[in-house]
VOGU-3710 file (C-alpha; in Angstrom, 3 decimals, decimal comma):
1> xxxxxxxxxx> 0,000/0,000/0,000  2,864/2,548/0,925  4,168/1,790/-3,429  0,886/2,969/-4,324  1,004/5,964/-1,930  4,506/7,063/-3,300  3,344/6,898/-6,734  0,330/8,727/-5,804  2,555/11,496/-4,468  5,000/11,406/-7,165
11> xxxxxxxxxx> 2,396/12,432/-9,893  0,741/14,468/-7,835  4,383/16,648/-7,350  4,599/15,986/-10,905  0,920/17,796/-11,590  1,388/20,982/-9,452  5,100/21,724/-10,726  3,779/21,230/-14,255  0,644/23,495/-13,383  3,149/25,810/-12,120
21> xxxxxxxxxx> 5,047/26,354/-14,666  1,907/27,011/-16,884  1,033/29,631/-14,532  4,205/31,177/-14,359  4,824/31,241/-18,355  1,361/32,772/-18,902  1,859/35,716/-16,615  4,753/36,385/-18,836  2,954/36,827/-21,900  -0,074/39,092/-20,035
31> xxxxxxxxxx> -2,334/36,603/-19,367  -4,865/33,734/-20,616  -6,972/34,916/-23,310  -5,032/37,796/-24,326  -4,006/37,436/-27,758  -8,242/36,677/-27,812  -8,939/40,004/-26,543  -6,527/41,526/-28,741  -7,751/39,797/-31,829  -11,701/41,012/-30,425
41> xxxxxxxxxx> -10,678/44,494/-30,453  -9,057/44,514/-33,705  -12,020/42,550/-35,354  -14,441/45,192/-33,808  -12,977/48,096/-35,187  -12,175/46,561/-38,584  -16,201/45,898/-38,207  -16,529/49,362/-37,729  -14,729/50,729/-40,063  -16,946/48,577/-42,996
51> xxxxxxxxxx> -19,534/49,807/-41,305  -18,963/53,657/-41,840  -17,224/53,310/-44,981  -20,559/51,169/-46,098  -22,730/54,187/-44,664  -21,217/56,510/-46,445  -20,859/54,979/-49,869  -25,002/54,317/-49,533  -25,267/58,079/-48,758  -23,333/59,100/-51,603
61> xxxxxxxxxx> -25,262/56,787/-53,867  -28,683/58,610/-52,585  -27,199/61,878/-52,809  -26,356/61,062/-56,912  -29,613/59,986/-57,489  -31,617/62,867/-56,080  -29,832/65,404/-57,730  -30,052/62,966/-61,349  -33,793/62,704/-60,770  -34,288/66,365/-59,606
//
């Protein structure tokens, strides 16, 4: 019983160093999810961006065609 106790404890040892090394590298790099957040923001404002762009061609369009029909 005491073998399967020390191999018990072995991985567990094994488990937290690993998990701590996980944390430790991902508080280098600022954090989990990150390079998500980054790639949110920069997806939202290239979103935006179509968006107004978009808005204004349409207003331009309208604009042309009242003073062609006018």
């Amino acid at each position: 019983m005491a073998v399967v106790w020390g191999v018990v404890g072995v991985f567990a040892a094994v488990a937290a160093a690993a998990f701590g090394v996980v944390v430790r590298r991902g508080r280098g790099t600022g954090g989990v999810g990150s390079d998500e957040r980054a790639a949110d923001r920069e997806a939202h404002g290239r979103q935006q961006r179509y968006e107004a762009e978009r808005h204004g061609d349409q207003g331009d369009t309208w604009q042309r065609g009242r003073e062609a029909g006018g």
